[in-house]
C-alpha positions in Angstrom: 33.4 -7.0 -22.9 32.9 -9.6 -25.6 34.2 -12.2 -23.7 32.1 -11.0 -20.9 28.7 -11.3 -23.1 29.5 -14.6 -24.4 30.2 -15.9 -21.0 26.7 -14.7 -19.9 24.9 -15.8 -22.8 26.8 -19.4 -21.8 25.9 -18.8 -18.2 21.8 -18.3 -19.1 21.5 -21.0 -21.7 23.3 -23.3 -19.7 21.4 -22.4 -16.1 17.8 -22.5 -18.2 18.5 -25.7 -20.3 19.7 -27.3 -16.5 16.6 -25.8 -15.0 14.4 -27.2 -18.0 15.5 -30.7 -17.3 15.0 -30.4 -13.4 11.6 -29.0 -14.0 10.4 -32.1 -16.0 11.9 -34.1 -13.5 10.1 -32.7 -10.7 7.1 -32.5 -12.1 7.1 -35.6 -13.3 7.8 -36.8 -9.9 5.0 -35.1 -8.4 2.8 -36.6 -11.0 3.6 -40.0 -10.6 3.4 -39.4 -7.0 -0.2 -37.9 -7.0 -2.5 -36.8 -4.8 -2.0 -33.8 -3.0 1.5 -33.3 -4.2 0.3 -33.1 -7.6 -2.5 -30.5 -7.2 -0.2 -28.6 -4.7 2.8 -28.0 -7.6 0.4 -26.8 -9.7 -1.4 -24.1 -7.5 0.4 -21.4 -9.2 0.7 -18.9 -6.0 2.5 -22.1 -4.1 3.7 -25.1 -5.4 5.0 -23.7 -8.6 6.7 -20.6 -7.1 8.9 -22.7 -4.4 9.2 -25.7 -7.0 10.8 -23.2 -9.5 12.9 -21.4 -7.3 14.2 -24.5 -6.5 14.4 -25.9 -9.7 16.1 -22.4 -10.9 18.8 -22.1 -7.9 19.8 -25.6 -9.0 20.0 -24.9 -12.8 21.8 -22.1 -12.2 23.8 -23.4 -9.2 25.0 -25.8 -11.9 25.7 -23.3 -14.7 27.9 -20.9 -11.8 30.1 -24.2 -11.5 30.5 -25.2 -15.0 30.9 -21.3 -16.5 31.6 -19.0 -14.0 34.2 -21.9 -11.7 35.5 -23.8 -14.6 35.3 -22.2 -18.2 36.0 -18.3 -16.1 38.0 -19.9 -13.3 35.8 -17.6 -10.7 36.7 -18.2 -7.0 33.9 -18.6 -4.6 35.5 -15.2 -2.5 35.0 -13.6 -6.3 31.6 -14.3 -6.5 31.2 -13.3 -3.0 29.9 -16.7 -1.4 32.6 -16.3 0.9 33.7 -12.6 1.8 34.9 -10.9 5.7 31.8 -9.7 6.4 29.9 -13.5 7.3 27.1 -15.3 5.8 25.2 -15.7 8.4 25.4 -11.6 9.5 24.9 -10.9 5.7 21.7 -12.6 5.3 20.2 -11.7 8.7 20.8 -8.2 8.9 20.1 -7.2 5.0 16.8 -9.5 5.5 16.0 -6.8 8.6 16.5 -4.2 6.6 14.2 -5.3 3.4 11.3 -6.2 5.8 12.0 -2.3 7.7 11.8 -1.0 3.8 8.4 -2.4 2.7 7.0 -2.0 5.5 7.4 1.7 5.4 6.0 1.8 1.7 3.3 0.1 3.3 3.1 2.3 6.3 3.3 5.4 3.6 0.6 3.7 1.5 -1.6 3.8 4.5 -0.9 7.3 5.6 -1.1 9.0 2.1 -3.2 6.6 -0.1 -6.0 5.1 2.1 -4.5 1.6 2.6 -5.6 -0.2 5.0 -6.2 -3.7 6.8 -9.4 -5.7 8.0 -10.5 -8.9 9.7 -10.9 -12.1 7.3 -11.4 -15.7 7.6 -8.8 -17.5 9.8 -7.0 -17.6 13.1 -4.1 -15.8 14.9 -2.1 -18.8 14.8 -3.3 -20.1 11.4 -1.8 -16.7 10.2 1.5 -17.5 12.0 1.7 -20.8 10.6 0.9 -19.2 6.4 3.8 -16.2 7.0 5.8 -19.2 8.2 5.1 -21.5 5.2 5.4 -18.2 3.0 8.9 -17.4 3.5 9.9 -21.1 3.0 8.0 -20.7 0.1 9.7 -17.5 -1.4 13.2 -18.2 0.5 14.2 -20.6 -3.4 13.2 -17.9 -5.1 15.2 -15.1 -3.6 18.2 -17.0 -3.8 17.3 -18.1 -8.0 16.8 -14.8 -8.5 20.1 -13.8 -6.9 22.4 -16.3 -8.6 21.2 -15.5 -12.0 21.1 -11.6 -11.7 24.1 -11.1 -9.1 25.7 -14.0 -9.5 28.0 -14.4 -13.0 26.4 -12.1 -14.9 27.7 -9.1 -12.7 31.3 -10.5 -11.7 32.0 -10.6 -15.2 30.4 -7.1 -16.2 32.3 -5.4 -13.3 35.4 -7.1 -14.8 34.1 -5.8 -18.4 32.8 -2.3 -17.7 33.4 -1.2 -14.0 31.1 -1.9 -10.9 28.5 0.8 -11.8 27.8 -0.5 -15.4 27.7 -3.8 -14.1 24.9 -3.0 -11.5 22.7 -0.5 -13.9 22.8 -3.5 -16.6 22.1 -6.5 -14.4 19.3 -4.4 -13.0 17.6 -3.9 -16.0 17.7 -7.6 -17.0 16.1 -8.0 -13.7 13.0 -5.4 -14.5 12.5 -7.1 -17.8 12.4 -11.0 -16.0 9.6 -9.2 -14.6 7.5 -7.6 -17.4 5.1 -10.6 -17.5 4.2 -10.3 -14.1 0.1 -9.6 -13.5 -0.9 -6.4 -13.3 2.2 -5.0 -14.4 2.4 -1.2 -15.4 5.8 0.6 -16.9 5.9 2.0 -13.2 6.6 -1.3 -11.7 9.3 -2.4 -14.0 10.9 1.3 -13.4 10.5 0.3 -9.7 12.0 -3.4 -10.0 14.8 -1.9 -12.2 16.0 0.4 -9.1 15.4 -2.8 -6.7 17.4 -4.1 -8.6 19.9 -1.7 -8.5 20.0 -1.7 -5.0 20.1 -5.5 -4.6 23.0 -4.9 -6.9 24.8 -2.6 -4.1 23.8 -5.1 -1.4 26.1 -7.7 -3.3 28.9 -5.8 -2.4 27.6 -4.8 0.7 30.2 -7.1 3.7 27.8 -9.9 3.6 28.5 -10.3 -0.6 26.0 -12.6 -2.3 24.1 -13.3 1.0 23.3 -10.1 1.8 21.3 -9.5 -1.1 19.6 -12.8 -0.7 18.8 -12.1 2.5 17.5 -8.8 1.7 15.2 -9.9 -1.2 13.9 -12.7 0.9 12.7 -9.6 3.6 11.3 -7.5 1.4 8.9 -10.2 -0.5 8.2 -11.7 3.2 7.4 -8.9 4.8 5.2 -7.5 1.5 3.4 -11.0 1.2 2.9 -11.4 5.1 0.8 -8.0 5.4 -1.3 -10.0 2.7 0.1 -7.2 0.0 0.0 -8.8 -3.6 3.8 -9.5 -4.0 4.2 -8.0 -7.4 0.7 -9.0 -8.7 0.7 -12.1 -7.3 -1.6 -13.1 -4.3 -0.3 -15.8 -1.7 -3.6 -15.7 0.0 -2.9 -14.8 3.9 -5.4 -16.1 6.3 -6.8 -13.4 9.5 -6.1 -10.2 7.7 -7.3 -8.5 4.5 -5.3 -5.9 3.2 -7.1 -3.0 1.0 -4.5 -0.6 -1.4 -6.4 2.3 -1.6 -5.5 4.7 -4.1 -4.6 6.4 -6.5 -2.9 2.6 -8.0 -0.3 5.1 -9.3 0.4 6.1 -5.6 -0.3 2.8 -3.8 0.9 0.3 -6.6 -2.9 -1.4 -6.7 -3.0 -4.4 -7.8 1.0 -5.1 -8.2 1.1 -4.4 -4.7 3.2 -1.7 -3.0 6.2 -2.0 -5.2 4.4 -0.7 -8.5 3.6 2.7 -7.0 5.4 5.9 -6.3 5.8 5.8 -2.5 7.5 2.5 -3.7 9.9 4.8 -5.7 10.5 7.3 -3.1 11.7 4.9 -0.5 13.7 2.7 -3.0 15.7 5.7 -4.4 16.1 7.0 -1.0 17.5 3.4 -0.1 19.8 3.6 -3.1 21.4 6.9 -2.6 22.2 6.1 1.2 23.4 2.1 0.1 25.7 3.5 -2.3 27.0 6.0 -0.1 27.5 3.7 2.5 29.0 0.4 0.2 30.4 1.7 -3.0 32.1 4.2 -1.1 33.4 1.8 1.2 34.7 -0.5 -1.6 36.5 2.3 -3.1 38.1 3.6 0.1 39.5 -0.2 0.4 40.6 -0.3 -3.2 42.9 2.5 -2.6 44.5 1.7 0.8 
């Protein structure tokens, strides 16, 4: 366990200080650049989301190879980057599935809490061209995310302290990268902590470290395309306006569907049936 610790303490310093010094670069680039590029990295609810995700997946992409390849000699079929199951069916069908769960929270929000869309400012296909321009935006972030929570960290926790461990603790760092968000409430956090356990599962799920991008990546689309504040943040969809209703306790409010309790509901439902379906499945292979 100690050796596990130190290895993720290794893995975070070394992933930020990376990402510190691609940050400045790419900032600076932009700068020097001018113009539109400037202003557009620092609109805070575009250019700086897919900028750092970017920035962050290569930080961290760097800190997997130097700590988690060569100081932990971790094989890419360890870390699950390559696994039976496929990539390419990893990504696409856990993405299906994380759009089919937010959207019910959102279909639940409207049922039992009032929410509700209207007309706004904007065009049909202007719409189509945002959602389109969001998930590129939001697609570096999903996989940042990923590295840094189910990347190293867990490998070497399920190594340390068994699978289960491994998941609940990673999960919680998760929640508390998030306790800065806007219009956080200890609700949310509670809420990211079990998305995060469930991401967790989905790592281990056939598709490995791709199937729990791919499912992130479909549940912040789908959240941020129905013009839903993607955990208190606003990426300002065109054509639609989207109302939470209430109570905020119910609906999430402000944070957006995943700070209230239907938000809870579906994601512990989603993490009893996962873990079922996964763990279970892991375990049964284990033993043959």
């Amino acid at each position: 366990m100690l050796r596990a610790v130190v290895g993720i303490v290794a893995f975070g310093l070394l992933g930020f200080s990376f990402t510190q010094i691609l940050a400045l670069l790419a900032y600076g680039g932009a700068q020097a650049i001018g113009g539109g590029v400037a202003a557009w990295v620092k609109d805070p609810n575009t250019g700086q989301i897919f900028l750092g995700g970017v920035v962050t997946a290569l930080g961290f992409l760097g800190s997997t190879l130097v700590v988690g390849m060569l100081a932990f000699r971790l094989k890419p079929a360890e870390l699950r980057w390559r696994n039976a199951g496929g990539a390419g069916r990893g990504i696409t069908f856990a993405f299906l599935i994380g759009i089919a769960l937010s959207g019910l929270i959102l279909v639940l929000s409207a049922a039992f809490g009032g929410a509700r869309w209207s007309p706004d400012n904007g065009t049909a296909m202007l719409y189509a061209e945002r959602i389109g321009l969001v998930l590129l935006i939001l697609a570096p972030s999903a996989l940042a995310e990923e590295l840094v929570f189910r990347g190293v960290p867990l490998v070497l926790l399920d190594r340390a302290a068994g699978r289960g461990a491994a998941i609940g603790i990673t999960a919680l760092l998760f929640a508390l990268a998030h306790s800065q968000n806007p219009e956080i409430t200890t609700l949310s956090i509670g809420n990211i902590c079990v998305a995060g356990v469930l991401l967790g599962i989905a790592f281990y799920a056939p598709g490995g470290l791709w199937s729990a991008i791919g499912f992130h990546l479909g549940w912040n689309w789908a959240i941020a395309s129905l013009d839903a504040p993607l955990s208190g943040i606003d990426l300002r969809i065109p054509f639609i306006n989207y109302d939470p209703g209430g109570p905020a306790w119910l609906t999430g409010g402000k944070f957006g569907p995943e700070g209230g309790v239907l938000a809870t509901l579906v994601l512990a439902m989603a993490t009893v049936l996962a873990s079922r379906l996964v763990l279970n499945q892991q375990k049964l292979k284990m033993e043959d």
